[in-house]
N, C-alpha and C positions, 0 to 999 in steps of 0.2 A: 649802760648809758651814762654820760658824763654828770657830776651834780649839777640840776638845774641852777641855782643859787653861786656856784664858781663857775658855769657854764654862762651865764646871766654879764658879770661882774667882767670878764674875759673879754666877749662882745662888747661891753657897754666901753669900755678899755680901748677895743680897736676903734670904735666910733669916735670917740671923742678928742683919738687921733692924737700926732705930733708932731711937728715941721722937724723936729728934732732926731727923729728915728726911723732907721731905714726899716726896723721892725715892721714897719705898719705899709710896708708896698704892697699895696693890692691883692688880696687872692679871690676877688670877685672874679667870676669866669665871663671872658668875653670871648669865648667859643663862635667860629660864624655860624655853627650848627645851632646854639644856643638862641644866636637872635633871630635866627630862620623859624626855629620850632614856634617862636609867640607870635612871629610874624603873619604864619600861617593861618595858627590856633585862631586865634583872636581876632584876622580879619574874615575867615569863616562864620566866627560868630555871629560880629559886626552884619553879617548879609543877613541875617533873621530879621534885623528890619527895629530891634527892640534896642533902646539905649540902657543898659541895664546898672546897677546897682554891685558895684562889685568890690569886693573885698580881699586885700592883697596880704597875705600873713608871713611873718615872718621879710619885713618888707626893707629890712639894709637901707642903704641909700637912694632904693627907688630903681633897681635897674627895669622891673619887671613893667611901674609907674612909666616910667619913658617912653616906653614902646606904646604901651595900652592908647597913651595920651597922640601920640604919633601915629596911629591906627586910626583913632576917631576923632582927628582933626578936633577942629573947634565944637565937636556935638558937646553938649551940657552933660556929662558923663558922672556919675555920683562915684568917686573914689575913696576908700576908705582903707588907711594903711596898719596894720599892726604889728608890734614888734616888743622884745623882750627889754629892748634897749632905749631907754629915756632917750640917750645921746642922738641915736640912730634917727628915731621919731622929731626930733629938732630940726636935726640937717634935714633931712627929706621935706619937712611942712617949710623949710624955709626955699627950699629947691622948687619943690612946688606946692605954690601960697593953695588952692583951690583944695588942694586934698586934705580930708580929717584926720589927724593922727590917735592913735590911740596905743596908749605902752599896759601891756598887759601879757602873759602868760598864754599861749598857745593852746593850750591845755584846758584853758577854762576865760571863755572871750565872751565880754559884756555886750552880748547881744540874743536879740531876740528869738526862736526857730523860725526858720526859712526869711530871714531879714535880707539875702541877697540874691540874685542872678547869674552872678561869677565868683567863683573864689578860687584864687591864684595863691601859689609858693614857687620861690625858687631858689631851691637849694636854705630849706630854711625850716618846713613844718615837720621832718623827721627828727628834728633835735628833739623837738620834745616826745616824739615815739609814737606808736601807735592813734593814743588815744586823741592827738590833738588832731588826727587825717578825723577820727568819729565826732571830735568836734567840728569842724571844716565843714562836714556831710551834715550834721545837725544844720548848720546855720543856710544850706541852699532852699531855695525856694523850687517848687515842681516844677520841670522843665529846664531848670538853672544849670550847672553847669561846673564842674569841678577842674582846673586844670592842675597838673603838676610838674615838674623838674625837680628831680629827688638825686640825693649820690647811690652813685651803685658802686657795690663793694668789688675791690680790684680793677676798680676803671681808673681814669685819666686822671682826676683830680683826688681819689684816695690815694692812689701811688704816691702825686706829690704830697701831700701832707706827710704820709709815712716819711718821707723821705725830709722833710724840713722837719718832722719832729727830732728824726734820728741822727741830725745836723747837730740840732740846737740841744739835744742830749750833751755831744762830742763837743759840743763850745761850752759847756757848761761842767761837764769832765775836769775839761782844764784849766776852768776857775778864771779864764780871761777875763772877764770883768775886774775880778775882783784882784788880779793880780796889777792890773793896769790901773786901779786906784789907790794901791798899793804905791806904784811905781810915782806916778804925781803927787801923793800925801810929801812919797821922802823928795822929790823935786821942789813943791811946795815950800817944806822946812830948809830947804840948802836956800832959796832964792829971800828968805826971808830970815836966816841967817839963824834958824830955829833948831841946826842940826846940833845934837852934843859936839862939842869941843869943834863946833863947825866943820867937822869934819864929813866928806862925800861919803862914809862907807857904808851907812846904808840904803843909799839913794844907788851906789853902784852895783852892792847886791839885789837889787830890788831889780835893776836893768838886766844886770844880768840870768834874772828869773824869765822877765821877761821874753828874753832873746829865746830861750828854750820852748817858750808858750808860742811865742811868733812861729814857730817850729814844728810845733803842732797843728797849730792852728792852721796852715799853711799845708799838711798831709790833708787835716778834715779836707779843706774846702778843693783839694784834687779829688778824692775822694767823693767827694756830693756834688762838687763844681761851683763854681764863685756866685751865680745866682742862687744857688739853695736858700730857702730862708726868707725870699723876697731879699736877697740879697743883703742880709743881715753880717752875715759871718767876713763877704769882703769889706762891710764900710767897716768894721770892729779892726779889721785888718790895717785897712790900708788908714783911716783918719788917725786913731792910736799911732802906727810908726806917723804920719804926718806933723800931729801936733808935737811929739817925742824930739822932732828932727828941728821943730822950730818952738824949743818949748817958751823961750824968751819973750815968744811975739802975743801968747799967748797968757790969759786969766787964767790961771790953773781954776781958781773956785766955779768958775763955769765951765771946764770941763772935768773936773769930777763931777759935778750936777749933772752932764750930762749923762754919765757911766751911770749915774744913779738910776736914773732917766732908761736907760736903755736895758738897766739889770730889771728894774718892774716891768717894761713892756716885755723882755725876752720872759717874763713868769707869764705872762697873758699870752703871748704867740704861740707858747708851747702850748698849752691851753685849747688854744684855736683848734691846732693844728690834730691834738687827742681828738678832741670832740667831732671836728670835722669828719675822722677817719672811722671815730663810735659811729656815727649818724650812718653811713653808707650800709646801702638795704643791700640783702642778697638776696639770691635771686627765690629761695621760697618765702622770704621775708617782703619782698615783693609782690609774689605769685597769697599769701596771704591778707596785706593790704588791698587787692583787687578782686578775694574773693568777702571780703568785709565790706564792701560798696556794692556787692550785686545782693549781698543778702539785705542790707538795705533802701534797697528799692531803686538803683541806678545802672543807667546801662553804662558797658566799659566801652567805648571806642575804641581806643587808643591804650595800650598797654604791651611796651617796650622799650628795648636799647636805644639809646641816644647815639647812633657814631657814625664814623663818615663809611668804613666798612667794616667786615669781620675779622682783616689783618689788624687793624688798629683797637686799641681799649676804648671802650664804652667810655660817653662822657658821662651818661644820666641816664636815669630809668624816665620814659614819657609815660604820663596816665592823663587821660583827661577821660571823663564819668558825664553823664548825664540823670539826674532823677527824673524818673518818668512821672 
């Protein structure tokens, strides 16, 4: 499992975002299998007739919160979101004012036994492993009700992370960033007249490093294809030669700031993207997790592959539990 503490730091990193970087394109799954499955879940619930008390963990920007609130219309619904990420917990209580937020560790949540009715994750309480699904099951109340959406290993969404980890390896290989702020320092110093004996010659070597990394960089992204990465590898591609082609029109000090900018979030995506791929359960890592809820005292309903069939990869492990 990833360190929880650079695992922490990574998220809190994607949340708190940046218009600036194509780093941070979404890789929230908006599966229609995904919104079907809570669609379901949760208006099943909803027919018990009980407006319940529920607690959403591991709770991102709220995808899970949408739905719930969309399900039980205007009822007086008590939501309670937790999450590892300060950031995360901001955007969401300001998304939606009515829900409590709470930033705290999975693993160990400031709350009482059986303080809830529902408790939800998606794609979120395997980070922290085992113990925080026994904390989950500590905090339901008899009768309550456990749902999940977990990654399962070798399905839809581990492949792509493997596959945007194994990108931004390959961009990182070849030092584009760094070769590309390189390239603008000696542009920088010629336009500011900072070059020895003003002379282009190492503003030209510097291009022509460059032209070879373009070159590179340009196999990777055949290689993974131009989206890989949330589409990382083509804006490095294509805005680099862009601002290159008009460097005149252009602040160079804010766009090295930017390289700057997009070298710290490419340390956190990679990041993401590890941990995403550590977190996905296999299938007895699974079939373990479901026999840890019957020995405490819950029936399993629901305990299986998420996909549309058996041709295609699994998107999610489904569990939802009930305590008797």
């Amino acid at each position: 499992m990833s360190d929880p503490a650079e695992l922490a730091m990574d998220w809190n990193t994607y949340w708190r975002g940046s218009s600036g970087g194509a780093a941070y394109a979404s890789e929230g799954v908006d599966h229609p299998l995904v919104r079907e499955f809570w669609r379901r879940v949760l208006t099943e619930n909803r027919q018990t007739g009980a407006k319940p008390r529920l607690l959403d963990v591991a709770s991102g920007n709220g995808a899970v919160v949408e739905i719930v609130q969309q399900v039980y219309g205007e009822d007086d619904i008590d939501i309670t979101c937790l999450d590892s990420s300060d950031w995360a917990i901001k955007s969401l209580v300001e998304r939606f004012p009515s829900v409590e937020g709470v930033v705290s560790d999975a693993r160990n949540m400031p709350f009482p036994d059986q303080s809830f009715d529902v408790a939800t994750s998606q794609f979120g309480v395997e980070y922290a492993g085992v113990g925080a699904v026994d904390e989950m099951a500590r905090l339901i109340a008899p009768g309550g009700t456990l749902i999940f959406l977990m990654h399962i290993r070798d399905g839809m969404i581990d492949r792509e992370c493997v596959a945007n980890f194994n990108a931004i390896k390959e961009l990182n290989k070849i030092e584009f960033v760094r070769n590309a702020k390189h390239m603008f320092l000696e542009a920088r110093k010629c336009v500011r007249g900072e070059s020895p004996d003003n002379s282009r010659k190492d503003y030209d070597e510097a291009v022509q490093v460059m032209l070879t990394v373009f070159d590179q960089l340009k196999s990777t992204m055949m290689t993974f294809g131009e989206n890989a990465a949330g589409g990382t590898l083509s804006t490095l591609y294509y805005e680099v030669d862009r601002i290159h082609n008009r460097i005149m029109h252009h602040d160079l000090d804010e766009v090295l700031a930017w390289l700057d900018t997009m070298a710290a979030e490419l340390v956190a995506y990679s990041g993401r993207m590890r941990s995403m791929s550590d977190s996905a359960i296999s299938e007895s890592g699974f079939d373990d997790i479901v026999r840890r809820l019957r020995e405490s005292n819950f029936n399993v309903s629901t305990s299986e592959r998420l996909q549309n069939n058996e041709s295609t990869p699994p998107v999610a492990w489904m569990l939802v539990a009930t305590r008797k």
